[in-house]
C-alpha positions as CSV (number, residue, x, y, z in Angstrom):
1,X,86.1,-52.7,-8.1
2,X,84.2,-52.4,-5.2
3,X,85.6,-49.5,-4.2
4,X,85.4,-47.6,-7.4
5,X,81.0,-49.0,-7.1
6,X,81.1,-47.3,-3.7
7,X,82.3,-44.5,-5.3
8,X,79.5,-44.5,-8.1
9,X,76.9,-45.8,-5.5
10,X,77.9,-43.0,-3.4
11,X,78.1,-40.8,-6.3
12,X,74.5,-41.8,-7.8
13,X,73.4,-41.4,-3.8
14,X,74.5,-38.0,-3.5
15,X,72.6,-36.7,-6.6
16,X,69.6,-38.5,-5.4
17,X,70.2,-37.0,-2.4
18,X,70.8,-33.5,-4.2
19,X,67.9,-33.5,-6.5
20,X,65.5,-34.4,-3.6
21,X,66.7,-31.7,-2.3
22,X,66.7,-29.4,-4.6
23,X,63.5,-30.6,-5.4
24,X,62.6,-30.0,-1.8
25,X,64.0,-26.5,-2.1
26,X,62.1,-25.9,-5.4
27,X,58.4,-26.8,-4.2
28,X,59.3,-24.8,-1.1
29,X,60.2,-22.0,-2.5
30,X,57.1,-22.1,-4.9
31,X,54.9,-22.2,-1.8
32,X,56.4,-19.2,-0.5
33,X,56.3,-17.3,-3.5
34,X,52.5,-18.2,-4.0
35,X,52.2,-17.1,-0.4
36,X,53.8,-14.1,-0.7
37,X,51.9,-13.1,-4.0
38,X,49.0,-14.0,-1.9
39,X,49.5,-11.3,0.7
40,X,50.7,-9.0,-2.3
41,X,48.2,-9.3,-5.2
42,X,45.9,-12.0,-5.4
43,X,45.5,-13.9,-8.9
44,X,43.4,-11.6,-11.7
45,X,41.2,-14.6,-12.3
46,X,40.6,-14.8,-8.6
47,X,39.7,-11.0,-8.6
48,X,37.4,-11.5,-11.7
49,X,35.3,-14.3,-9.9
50,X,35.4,-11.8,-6.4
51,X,34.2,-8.9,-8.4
52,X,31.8,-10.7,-10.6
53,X,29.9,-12.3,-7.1
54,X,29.9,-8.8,-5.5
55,X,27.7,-7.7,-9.2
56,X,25.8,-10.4,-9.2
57,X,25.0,-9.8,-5.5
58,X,23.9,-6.2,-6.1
59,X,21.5,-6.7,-9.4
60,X,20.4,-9.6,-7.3
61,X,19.6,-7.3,-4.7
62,X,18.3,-4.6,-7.2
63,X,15.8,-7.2,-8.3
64,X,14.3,-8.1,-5.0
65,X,13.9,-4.6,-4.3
66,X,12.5,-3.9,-7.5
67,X,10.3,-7.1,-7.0
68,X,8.6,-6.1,-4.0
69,X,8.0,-2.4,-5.3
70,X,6.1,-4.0,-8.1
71,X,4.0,-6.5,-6.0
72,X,3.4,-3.3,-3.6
73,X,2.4,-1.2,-6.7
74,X,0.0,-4.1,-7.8
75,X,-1.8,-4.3,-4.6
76,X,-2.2,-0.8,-4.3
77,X,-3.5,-0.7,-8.2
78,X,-6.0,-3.4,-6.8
79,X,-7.3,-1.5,-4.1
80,X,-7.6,1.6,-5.7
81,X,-9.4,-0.2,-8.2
82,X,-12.1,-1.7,-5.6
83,X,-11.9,1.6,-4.3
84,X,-13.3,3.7,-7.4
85,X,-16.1,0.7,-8.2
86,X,-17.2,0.9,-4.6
87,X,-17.5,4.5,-5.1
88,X,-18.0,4.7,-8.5
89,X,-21.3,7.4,-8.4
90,X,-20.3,9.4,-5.7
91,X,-19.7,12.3,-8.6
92,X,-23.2,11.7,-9.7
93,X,-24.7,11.5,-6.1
94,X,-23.4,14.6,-5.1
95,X,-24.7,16.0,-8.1
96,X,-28.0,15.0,-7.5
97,X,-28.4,15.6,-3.2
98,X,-29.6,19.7,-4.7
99,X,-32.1,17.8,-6.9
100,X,-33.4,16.1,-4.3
101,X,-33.5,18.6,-1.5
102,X,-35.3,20.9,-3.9
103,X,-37.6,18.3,-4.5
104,X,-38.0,17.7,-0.7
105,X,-38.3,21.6,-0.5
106,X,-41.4,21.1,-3.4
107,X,-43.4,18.5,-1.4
108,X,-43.9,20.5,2.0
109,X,-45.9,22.9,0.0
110,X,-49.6,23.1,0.5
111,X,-51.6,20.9,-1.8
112,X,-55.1,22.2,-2.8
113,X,-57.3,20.7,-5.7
114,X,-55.3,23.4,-8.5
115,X,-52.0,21.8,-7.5
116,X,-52.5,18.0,-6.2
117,X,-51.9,16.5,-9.9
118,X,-48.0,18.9,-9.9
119,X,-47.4,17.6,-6.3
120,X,-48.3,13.9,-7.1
121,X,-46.3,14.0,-10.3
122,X,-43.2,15.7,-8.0
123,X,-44.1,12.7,-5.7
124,X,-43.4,10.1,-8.3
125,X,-40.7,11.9,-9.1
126,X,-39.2,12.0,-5.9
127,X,-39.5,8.6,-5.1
128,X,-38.0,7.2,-8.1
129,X,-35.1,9.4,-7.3
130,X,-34.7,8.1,-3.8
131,X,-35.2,4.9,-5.2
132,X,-32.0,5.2,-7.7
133,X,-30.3,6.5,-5.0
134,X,-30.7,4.0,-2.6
135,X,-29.8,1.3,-5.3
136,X,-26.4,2.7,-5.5
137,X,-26.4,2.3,-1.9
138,X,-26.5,5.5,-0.8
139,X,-28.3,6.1,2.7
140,X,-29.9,8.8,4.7
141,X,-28.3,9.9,8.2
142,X,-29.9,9.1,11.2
143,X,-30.3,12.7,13.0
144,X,-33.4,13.5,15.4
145,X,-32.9,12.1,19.2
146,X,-29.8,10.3,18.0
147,X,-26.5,11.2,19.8
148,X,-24.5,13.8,18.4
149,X,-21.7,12.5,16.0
150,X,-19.1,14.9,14.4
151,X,-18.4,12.1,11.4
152,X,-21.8,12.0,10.6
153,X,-23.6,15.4,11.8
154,X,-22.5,19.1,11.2
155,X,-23.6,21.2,14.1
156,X,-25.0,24.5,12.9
157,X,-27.0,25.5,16.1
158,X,-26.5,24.6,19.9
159,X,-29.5,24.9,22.5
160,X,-30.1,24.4,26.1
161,X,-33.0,22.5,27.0
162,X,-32.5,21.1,30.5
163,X,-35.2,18.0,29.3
164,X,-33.0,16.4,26.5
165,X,-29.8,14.4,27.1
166,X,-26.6,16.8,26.4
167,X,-25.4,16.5,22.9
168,X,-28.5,14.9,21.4
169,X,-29.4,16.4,17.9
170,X,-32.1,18.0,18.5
171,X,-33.4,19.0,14.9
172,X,-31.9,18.3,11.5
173,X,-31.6,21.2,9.1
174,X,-30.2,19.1,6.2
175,X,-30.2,15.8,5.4
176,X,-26.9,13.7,5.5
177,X,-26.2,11.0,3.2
178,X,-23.4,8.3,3.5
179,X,-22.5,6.1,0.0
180,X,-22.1,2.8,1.5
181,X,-19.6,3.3,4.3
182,X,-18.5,6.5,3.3
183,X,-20.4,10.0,4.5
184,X,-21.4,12.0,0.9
185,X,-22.5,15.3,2.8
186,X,-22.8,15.7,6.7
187,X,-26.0,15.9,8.1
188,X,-27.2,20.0,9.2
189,X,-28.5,19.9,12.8
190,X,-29.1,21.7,15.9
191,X,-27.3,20.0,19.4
192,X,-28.4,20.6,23.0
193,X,-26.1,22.0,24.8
């Protein structure tokens, strides 16, 4: 009897033993498989997830772009908009420098008795235009004895006078006039040499 339980023992052992290994074998084998469908063709799911990240990087990216195009495009909407209420009557100053040059023209005209009530009505005139003018912040050019300045003066006339400084203005032909920082119509003068 004890021989025949070896026998089972041994028996039982051996299939233990067998499906272990087999088991062994099975879970190996498995592992190499899922290795060698690794290197082959990685799992669709897996290439789903990889190709879903690589979209969501790009509208990601797409939408930072897009982002920073729109801030840009609001700050330069901004500016342009402090822009065109800074200068805001430049169309209507430029408009009006002829009106006031001809009245300038007007005033340097001889008044006698006939004509002082026309000349102290163009006066009034004048000065309320100037006054307009200046509360839209437009200014006149500094010219006469002032150094020569191709921003603000347009140089019509050069002459040599050995008693003035080199390229001082010398006369001014027209007025200039800047809008707040910005030159409406260079100044007309005459340089020394």
């Amino acid at each position: 009897m004890e021989s025949e339980d070896k026998n089972v023992i041994n028996d039982n052992e051996t299939e233990n033993n067998e499906s272990e290994h087999i088991e062994v074998i099975d879970s190996e084998e498995s592992i190499m498989e899922e290795a060698g469908n690794a290197g082959e063709s990685p799992d669709p799911l897996q290439q789903e997830v990889d190709k879903l990240k690589q979209e969501k990087d790009e509208v990601y990216g797409r939408f930072l772009r897009l982002q920073a195009e729109f801030d840009n495009f609001k700050k330069r909407t901004q500016k342009e908009k402090e822009a065109d209420r800074k200068y805001k009557s430049q169309d209507l100053v430029n408009d009006l420098l002829p009106a006031v040059d001809n009245f300038e023209r007007a005033l340097q005209v001889e008044s006698s008795e006939e004509n002082a009530g026309l000349v102290e009505g163009i006066t009034m005139v004048y000065r309320q235009l100037k006054d307009a003018l200046k509360s839209a912040g437009v200014e006149e050019i500094e010219t006469t004895g002032k150094e020569f300045d191709p921003n603000l003066h347009h140089a019509v006339m050069q002459i040599e006078d050995a008693e003035l400084e080199a390229n001082t203005v010398v006369e001014e032909l027209q007025k200039g006039y800047m809008l707040k920082d910005r030159v409406i119509r260079p100044a007309m003068v005459k340089v020394n040499k």
